[in-house]
N, C-alpha and C positions, 0 to 999 in steps of 0.2 A: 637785303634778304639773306645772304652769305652771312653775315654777321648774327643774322638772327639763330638760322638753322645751325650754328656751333656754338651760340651757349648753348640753348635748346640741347643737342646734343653733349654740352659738357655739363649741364646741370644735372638732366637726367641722368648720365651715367653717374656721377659724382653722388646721387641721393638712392640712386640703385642701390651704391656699391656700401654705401655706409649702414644702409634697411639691413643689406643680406649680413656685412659683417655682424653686425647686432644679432642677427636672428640666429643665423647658421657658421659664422664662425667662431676662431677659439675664443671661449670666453664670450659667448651667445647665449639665447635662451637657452638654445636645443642642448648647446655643451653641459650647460651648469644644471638643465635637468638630467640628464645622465650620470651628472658628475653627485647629485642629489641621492636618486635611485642605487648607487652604487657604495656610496655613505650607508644608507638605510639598513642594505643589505648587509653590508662587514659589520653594522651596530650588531643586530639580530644575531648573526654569526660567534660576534663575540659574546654577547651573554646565554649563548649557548655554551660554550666551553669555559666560560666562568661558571656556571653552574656545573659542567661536569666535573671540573676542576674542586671544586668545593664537597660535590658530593664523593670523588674518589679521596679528599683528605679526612673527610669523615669516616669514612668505612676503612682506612688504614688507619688513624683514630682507635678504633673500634676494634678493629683487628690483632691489634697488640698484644691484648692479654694474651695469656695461653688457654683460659675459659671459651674467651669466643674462638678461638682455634680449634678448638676440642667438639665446641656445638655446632663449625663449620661440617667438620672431617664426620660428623655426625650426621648430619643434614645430608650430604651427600655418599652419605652409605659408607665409608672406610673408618668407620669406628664400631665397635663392637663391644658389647659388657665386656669388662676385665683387659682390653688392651689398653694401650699404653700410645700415646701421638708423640713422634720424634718431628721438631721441626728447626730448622736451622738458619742461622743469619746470614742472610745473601748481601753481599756485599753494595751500598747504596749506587747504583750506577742507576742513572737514568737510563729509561730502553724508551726509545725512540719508533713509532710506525716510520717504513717508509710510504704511508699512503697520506695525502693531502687530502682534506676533506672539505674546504671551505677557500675554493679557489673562487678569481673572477669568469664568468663562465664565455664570457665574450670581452673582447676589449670595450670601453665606454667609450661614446662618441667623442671623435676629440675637434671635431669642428671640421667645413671644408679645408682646403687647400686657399691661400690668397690667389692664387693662376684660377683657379675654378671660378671665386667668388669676380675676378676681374671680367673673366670672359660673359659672366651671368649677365654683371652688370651692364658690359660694353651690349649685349645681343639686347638688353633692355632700352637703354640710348638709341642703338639703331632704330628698332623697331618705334618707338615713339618720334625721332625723328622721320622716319617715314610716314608714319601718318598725320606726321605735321603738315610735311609734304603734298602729300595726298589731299587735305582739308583744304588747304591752301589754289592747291592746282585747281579744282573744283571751283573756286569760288571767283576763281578769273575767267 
């Protein structure tokens, strides 16, 4: 009977611990759909700023001539019949925000711990071996 109750015990734990690995750790269901979700999000992200990106190379495009400069300074009230728009070449440096707009907003699941998924599985072996136990005792 000792020999039985420690496969019993070693199997169970052994098919425990392999369910939970698969399930819940790294490289598990739960990992690789977080790992999905967080892809999805950075796509989104990025053809957001491809589009802004595209629309700010157009309106500098557009902004070139001294025409549209003139029907800017227009538009927004600093131009007047008979003045004259002074505008000047600023040296090409990129200006940088320092604000991040499209961070991860949480870490993504990265899977249990192996200690955690061990001890899951060991309290699952127990417990199954005990009511082996149990069935057993009963039935003598």
């Amino acid at each position: 009977m000792t020999r039985k109750i420690l496969t019993i015990f070693t199997l169970t734990g052994a098919i425990s611990y392999l369910i939970l690995l698969s399930w819940a750790g790294k490289g598990g269901y739960l990992h690789n759909q977080a790992l999905r979700a967080e892809i999805e999000r950075l796509s989104y992200a990025d053809e957001q700023l491809a589009l802004e990106v595209e629309s700010l190379g157009a309106q500098r495009t557009l902004m070139q001539s001294p025409d549209a400069i003139k029907d800017a300074a227009f538009k927004y009230g600093y131009l007047g019949e008979g003045e004259t728009v002074f505008y000047f070449d600023l040296p090409q440096e990129e200006i940088y925000s320092n604000t991040v707009r499209y961070t991860s907003r949480r870490p993504s699941f990265e899977g249990l711990a192996t200690s955690v998924l061990v001890a899951l599985s060991l309290a699952c072996a127990v417990s199954v071996t005990v009511i082996v136990l149990l069935i057993t005792a009963r039935r003598r």
